[in-house]
Steps between C-alpha positions, in 0.01 A plus 500: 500500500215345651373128459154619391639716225738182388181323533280790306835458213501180457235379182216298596397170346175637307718795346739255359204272321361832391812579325510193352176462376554836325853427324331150382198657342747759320722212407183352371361809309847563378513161348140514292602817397840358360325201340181713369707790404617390156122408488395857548750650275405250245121619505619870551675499218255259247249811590718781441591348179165395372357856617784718320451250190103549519583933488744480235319314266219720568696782456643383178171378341281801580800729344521317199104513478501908563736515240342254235157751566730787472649383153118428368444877601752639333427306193180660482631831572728482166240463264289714677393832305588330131236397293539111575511575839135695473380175334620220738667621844291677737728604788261482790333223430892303435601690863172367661547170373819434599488637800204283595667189388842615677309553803359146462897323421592695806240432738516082391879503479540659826198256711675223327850547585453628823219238598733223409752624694314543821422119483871410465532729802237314694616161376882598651358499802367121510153663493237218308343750231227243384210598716594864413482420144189367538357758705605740213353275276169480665518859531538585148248285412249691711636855406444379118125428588459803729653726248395332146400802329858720613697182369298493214498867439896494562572212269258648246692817511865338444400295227371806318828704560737196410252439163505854434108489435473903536660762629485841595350707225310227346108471382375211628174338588520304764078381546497634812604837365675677146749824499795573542776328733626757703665252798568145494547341836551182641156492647268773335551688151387856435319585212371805354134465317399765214327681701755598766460234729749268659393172551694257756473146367637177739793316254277169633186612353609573136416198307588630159678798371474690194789720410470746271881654496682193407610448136304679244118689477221494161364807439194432286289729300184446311452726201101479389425678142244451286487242272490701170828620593808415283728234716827567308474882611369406867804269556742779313393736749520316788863369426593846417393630848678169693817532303483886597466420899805235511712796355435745761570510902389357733310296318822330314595351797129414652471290181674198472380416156341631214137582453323208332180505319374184569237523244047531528398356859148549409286518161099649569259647315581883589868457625825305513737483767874530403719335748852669618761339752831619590726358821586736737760580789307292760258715720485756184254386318202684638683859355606331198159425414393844566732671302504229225051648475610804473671458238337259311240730520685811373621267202156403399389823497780661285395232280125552475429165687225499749449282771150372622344767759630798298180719432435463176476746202184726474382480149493873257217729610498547139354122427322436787168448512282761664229270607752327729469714776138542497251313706261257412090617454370417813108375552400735721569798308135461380255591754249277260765166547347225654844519726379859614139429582586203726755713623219801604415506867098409591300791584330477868146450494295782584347477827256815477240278281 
């Protein structure tokens, strides 16, 4: 072998401090990793820990919340179809409900849980969370003045599903609008007016509400006779036809009460006004009443009561007078009547003179 191949062998000085230089700095990574490692796995595991508590608990409260709606479902579905469940369950408007208010539980449980445990996330990893806590703070504060009326509207509309204050299938005015709920939402409800119409009312902008489905209805009737008419026999009748409608479908389950004759409203000269109340299943009244006219009226005729606007009797040709139909003797019938000459046109003059 050659000397400049031994030479060309042989290491060289700058090789040898390249060599070392390289097995320090992996001496020197190898010893932060071993004193940072139980560091690491430390953090690792905090966030695998807080992350797969932050999903179960999720898990588990969303599950029990399906099933708590689930259970208030099918406890509407039992009664539905019997005759107490006609009067108090309506079946869409308990699905809707709880549907919107398991929707809300679900959507609140879940942001808090999971929000929560993103910021025990962020605070494993040394990270200072107060000027992101106050940037989220200022930023909700704007959002909340940006978007007022959603907030509003969205509150509004929780509120009224947690209180219950109508539902689906109720008459309610609302100011804004009456009719008939046919959606409730967390933002807008749906209603139907009488004639057809379906009005979408803001949750925020309904001030008041007045519901006409919840607990019982009046149906009122006003009974005007004449005066001359015997009272005893008027209220007879009248109680005969009411106790007569309780007995027979469907109107013995529309009523909720007997029919009362609350006794004269109004005493006048050519009438009186007999006053007749009876409470109804609510949102029933308006039929009640009709068929509690008909028949009052069918009663009062049977017993030879009449009521103010019937036409009244015409009196015997046999007694009548026969001057009665004939005119009064009119003035200008005479040509000679002072009426008849001022009533004669002037002649012309006569221009051939």
């Amino acid at each position: 072998m050659s000397l400049y191949a031994l030479l060309a062998a042989a290491p060289s000085p700058g090789a040898a401090d390249s060599l070392d230089e390289a097995a320090e700095r992996a001496g020197n990574a190898a010893g932060w990793v071993e004193e940072n490692w139980s560091t690491w796995l430390n953090t690792g595991l905090r966030i695998v820990l807080i992350a797969a508590i932050a999903i179960v608990l999720r898990y588990l409260i969303r599950r029990a919340l399906t099933n708590l709606i689930d259970r208030m479902n099918r406890s509407a579905q039992a009664v539905e179809g019997t005759a107490l469940g006609g009067l108090l369950v309506n079946a869409e408007r308990r699905r809707q409900r709880s549907e919107a208010i398991g929707s809300v539980l679900r959507s609140v449980t879940s942001f808090l849980i999971l929000g929560t445990a993103a910021l025990m996330i962020l605070g494993a990893f040394q990270i200072n969370l107060a000027p992101l806590l106050a940037s989220a703070g200022v930023a909700g504060v704007a959002l909340g003045f940006g978007a007022r009326n959603l907030v509003t509207d969205f509150l509004s509309g929780v509120f009224m599903i947690l209180e219950d204050q109508y539902g689906v299938g109720d008459s309610i005015d609302a100011g804004v609008a009456s009719g008939e709920v046919i959606e409730v939402g967390l933002r807008v409800t749906k209603l139907r007016g009488d004639n057809g119409e379906i009005w979408y009312v803001r949750n925020g902008e309904v001030k008041r509400i007045g519901n006409l489905s919840q607990g019982w209805s009046t149906a009122g009737v006003d009974v005007t006779v004449r005066p001359a008419e015997d009272l005893e026999l008027v209220r007879k009748a009248i109680a005969e036809a009411g106790e007569t409608m309780t007995k027979e479908e469907p109107w013995s389950e529309r009523l909720w009460g007997p029919v009362e004759v609350l006794g004269l409203d109004a005493v006048l000269l050519d009438s009186m006004t007999v006053r007749v109340m009876a409470k109804t299943m609510p949102g029933k009244s308006l039929g009640v009443e009709r068929e509690l006219r008909w028949r009052i009226k069918q009663a009062l005729d049977a017993a030879g009561i009449r009521m103010i606007g019937v036409v009244p009797a015409q009196p015997d040709a046999a007694t009548a007078d026969p001057t009665a139909s004939m005119a009064a003797p009119s003035a200008y019938a005479s040509a000679t009547s002072p009426q008849s000459l001022a009533a004669t046109p002037i002649a012309p003059p006569n221009l051939s003179k």
